[in-house]
C-alpha positions in Angstrom: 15.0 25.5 -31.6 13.9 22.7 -29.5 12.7 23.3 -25.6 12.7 19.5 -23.5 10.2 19.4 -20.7 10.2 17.0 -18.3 8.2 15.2 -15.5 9.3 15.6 -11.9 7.6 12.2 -11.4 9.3 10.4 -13.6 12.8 9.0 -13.6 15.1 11.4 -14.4 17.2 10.1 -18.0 13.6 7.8 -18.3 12.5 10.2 -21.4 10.8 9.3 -24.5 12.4 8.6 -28.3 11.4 11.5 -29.3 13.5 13.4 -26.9 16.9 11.6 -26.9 16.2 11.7 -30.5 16.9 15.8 -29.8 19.5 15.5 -27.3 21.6 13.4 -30.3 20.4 15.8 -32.9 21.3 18.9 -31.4 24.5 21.1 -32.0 24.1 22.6 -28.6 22.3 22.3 -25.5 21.7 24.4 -22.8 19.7 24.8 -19.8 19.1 27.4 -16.8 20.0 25.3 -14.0 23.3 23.5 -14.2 22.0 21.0 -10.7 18.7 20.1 -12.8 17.6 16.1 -13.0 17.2 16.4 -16.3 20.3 18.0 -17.0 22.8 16.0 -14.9 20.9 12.9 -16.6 22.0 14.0 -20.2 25.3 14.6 -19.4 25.5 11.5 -17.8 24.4 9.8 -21.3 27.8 11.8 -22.4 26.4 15.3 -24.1 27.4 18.5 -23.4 25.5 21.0 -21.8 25.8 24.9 -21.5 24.5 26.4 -18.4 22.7 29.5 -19.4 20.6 31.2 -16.9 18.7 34.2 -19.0 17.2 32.6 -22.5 17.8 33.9 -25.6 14.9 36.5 -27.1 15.1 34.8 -30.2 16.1 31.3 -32.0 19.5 30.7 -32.6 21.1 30.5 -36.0 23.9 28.3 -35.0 22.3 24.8 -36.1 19.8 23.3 -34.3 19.5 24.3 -30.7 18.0 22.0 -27.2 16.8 24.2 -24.1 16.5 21.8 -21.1 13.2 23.8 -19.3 13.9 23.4 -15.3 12.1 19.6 -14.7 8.6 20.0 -14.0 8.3 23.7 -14.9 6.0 23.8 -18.2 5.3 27.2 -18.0 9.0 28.4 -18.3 9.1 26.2 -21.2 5.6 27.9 -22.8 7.4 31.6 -21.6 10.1 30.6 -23.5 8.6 29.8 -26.3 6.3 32.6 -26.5 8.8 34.8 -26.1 10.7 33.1 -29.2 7.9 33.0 -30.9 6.9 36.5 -30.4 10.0 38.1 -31.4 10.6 36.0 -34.5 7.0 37.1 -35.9 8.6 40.1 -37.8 11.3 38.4 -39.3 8.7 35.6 -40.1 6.4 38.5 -41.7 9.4 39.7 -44.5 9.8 35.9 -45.1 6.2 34.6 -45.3 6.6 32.0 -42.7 5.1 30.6 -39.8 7.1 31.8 -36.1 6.0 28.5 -34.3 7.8 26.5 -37.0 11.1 27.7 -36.0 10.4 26.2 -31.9 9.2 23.1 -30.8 8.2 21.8 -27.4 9.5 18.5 -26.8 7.5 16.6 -23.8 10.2 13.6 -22.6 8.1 12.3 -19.9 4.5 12.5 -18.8 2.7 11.7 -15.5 0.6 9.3 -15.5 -2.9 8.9 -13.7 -2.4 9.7 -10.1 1.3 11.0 -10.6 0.1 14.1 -8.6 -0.3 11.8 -5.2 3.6 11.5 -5.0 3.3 15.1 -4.8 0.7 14.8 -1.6 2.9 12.1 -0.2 6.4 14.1 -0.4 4.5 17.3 0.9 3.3 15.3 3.8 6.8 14.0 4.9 8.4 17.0 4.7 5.5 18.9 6.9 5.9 15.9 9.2 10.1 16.5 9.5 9.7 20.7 9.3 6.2 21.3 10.8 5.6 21.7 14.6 1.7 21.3 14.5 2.1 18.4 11.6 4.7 16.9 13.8 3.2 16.4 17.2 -0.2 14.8 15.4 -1.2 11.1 16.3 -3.9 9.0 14.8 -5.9 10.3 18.5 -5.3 13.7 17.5 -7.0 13.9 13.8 -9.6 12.0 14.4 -12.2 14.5 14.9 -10.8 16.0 11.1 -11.0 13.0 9.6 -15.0 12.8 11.3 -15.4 16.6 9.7 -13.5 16.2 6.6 -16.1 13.2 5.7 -19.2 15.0 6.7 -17.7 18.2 4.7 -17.5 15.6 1.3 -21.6 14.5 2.2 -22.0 18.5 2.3 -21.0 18.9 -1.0 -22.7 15.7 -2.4 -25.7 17.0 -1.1 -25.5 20.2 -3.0 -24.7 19.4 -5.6 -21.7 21.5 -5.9 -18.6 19.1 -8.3 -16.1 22.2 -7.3 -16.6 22.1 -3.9 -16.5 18.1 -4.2 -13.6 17.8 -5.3 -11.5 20.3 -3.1 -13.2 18.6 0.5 -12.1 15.1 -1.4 -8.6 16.6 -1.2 -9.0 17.6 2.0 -10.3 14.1 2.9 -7.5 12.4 1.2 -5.0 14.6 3.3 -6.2 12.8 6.4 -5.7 9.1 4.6 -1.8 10.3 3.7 -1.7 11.9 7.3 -2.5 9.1 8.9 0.0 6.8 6.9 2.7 9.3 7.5 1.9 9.3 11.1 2.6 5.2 11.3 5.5 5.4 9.3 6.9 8.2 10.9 5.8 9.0 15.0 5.8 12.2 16.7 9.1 11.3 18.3 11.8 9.9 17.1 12.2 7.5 20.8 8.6 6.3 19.8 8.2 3.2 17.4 5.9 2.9 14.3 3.0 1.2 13.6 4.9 -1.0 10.8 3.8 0.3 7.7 3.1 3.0 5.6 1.3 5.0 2.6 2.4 2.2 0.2 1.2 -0.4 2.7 -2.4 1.2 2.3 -2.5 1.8 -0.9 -1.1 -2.0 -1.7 -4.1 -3.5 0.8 -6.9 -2.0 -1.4 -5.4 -2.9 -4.8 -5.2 -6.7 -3.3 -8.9 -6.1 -2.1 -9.9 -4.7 -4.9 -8.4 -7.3 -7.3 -9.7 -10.4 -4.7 -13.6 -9.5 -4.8 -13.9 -8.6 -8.0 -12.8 -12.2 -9.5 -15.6 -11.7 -12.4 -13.1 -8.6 -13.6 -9.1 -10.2 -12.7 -10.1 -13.7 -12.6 -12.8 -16.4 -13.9 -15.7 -14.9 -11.6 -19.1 -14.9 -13.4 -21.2 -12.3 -11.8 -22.9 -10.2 -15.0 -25.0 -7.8 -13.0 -24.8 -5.7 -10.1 -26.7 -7.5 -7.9 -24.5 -10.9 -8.3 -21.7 -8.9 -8.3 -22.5 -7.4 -4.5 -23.3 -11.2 -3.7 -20.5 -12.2 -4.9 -18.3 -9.6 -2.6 -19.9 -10.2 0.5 -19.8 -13.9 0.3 -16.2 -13.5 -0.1 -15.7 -11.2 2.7 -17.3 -13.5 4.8 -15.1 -16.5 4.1 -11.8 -13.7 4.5 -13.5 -12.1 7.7 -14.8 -15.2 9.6 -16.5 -13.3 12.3 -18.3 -14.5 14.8 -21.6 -12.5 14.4 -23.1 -11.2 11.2 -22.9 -7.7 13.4 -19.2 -7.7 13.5 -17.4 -4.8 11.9 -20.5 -2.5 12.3 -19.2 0.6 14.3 -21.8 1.7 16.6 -19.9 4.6 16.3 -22.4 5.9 13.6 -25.0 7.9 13.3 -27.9 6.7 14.4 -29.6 6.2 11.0 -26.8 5.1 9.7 -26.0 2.3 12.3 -30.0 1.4 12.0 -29.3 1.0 8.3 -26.0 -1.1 8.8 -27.6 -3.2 11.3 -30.8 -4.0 9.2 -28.7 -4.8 6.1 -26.5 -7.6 7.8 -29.8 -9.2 9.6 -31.8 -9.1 6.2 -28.9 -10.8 4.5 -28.7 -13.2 7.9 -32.5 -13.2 7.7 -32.6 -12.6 11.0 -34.7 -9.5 11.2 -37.8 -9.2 12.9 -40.2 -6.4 11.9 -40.7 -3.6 14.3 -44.1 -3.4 15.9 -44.0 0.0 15.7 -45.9 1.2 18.9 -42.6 3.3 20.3 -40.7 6.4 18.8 -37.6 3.9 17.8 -39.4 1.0 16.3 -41.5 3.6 14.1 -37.8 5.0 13.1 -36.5 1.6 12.2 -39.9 1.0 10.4 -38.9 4.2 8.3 -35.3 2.7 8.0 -36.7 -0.5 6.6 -39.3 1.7 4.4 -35.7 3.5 2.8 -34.2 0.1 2.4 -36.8 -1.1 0.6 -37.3 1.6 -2.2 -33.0 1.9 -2.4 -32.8 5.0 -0.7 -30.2 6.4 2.0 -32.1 7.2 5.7 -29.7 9.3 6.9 -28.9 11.0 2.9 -32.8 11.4 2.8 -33.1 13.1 6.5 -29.7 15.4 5.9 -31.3 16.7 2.8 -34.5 17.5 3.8 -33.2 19.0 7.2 -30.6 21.0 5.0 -33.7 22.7 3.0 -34.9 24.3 5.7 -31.5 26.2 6.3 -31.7 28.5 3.7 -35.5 29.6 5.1 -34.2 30.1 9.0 -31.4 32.3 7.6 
């Protein structure tokens, strides 16, 4: 017996060799769900399939046998097969065999790297059509969880803690797919969208990404890191062609932060001046320059030191 497992993410009828190879070579097929993807797909491609909604306990002697597991649903498939197993295991002890051999899992598609974001993205749309809350959000509205959901992530890189990491980075990637579904789709239907979408985001970094780093998709010849950040920012500069070597910082920022932005564009401009350092903000930005200089963050250094001394007031 042969059990076919399938992506959700992937095409239905798209499957692999391998597994039209035992849709042709089974005597039967069957499946739980006669309204599956999968299912509709292989009778489309002219086999028959026998809807079946309670599994066998144990393999079928009637030739070779196909179970179509419900799309997506791998651990039906590995109950089934564990159940098949399980309940060959005496037969297979009189005939000194081996249970598995008598059921195979067959994968016809797998997701590939990322698949699981088409997940986010479907989830998203359908909590911005059904959800009251979701619905009435605007890009005014969530931005003070997008300003949490970062400093949450720098949380987590400060401690340490890869677990922790990677949920906030789910929570921050919520607000990126939020926001996308929130121009593609306003709060009211009278209202009109910004004109693009989740795709339209995710197709503006990839052409970024493949733009300013000619030394990787093109005949760039930076070797190192440090010609390879030169390289970038010269060629934002030609694609930016602002007016000051300030534009594009967001004062916005926190204060060490910003100091560090700022400092960075007027070394580059060399247009810094050093601080004197006779008030309580020039002896700051001294400490800013200070960071710059031995490659550390001011406002990463300050946040970690400030967080030790949590754990003591508590």
């Amino acid at each position: 017996m042969r059990i076919l497992v399938t992506s959700p993410r992937v095409a239905p009828g798209l499957m692999t060799l391998a597994a039209w190879d035992a849709v042709r070579e089974a005597d039967r097929i069957f499946a739980p769900d006669a309204d599956d993807p999968t299912v509709e797909a292989v009778r489309q491609a002219g086999f028959a399939v026998d809807v079946v909604p309670s599994p066998p306990v144990q393999p079928s002697d009637d030739g070779e046998t196909l179970w179509i597991a419900p799309t997506g649903d791998l651990v039906w498939a590995r109950r089934l097969a564990d159940t098949l197993v399980a309940s060959a295991d005496a037969v297979s002890d009189a005939a000194d065999s081996d249970p598995s051999a008598a059921v195979e899992v067959v994968f016809g598609s797998y997701d590939l790297p990322g698949a699981r974001l088409l997940d986010l993205v479907a989830v998203m749309d359908q909590l911005r059509a059904e959800c009251p809350w979701t619905r009435e959000q605007t890009h005014a509205s969530l931005q003070q969880y997008l300003l949490e959901e970062s400093y949450e992530v720098l949380d987590a890189l400060d401690r340490g803690d890869t677990d922790e990491l990677r949920e906030e980075l789910g929570d921050l990637l919520m607000q990126v797919v939020f926001h996308a579904a929130v121009a593609a789709r306003p709060a009211h239907a009278s209202a009109a969208g910004d004109g693009w979408d989740i795709d339209d985001v995710a197709a503006g970094i990839v052409e970024k990404l493949v733009r300013r780093n000619p030394h990787v998709f093109a005949d760039g010849d930076a070797a190192t890191p440090e010609e390879v950040d030169a390289a970038w920012q010269r060629l934002k500069a030609t694609e930016k062609q602002r007016s000051s070597v300030l534009d594009g910082v967001p004062p916005t920022l926190p204060a060490l932060a910003y100091a560090d932005k700022v400092v960075g564009r007027l070394q580059r401009d060399g247009a810094l001046a050093a601080p004197e350092g006779s008030t309580l903000g020039e002896r700051l930005l001294a400490l800013v320059l200070e960071a710059r200089a031995a490659g550390e963050d001011a406002e990463a250094a300050l946040r970690r030191t400030v967080n030790a001394l949590v754990p003591a007031a508590e």
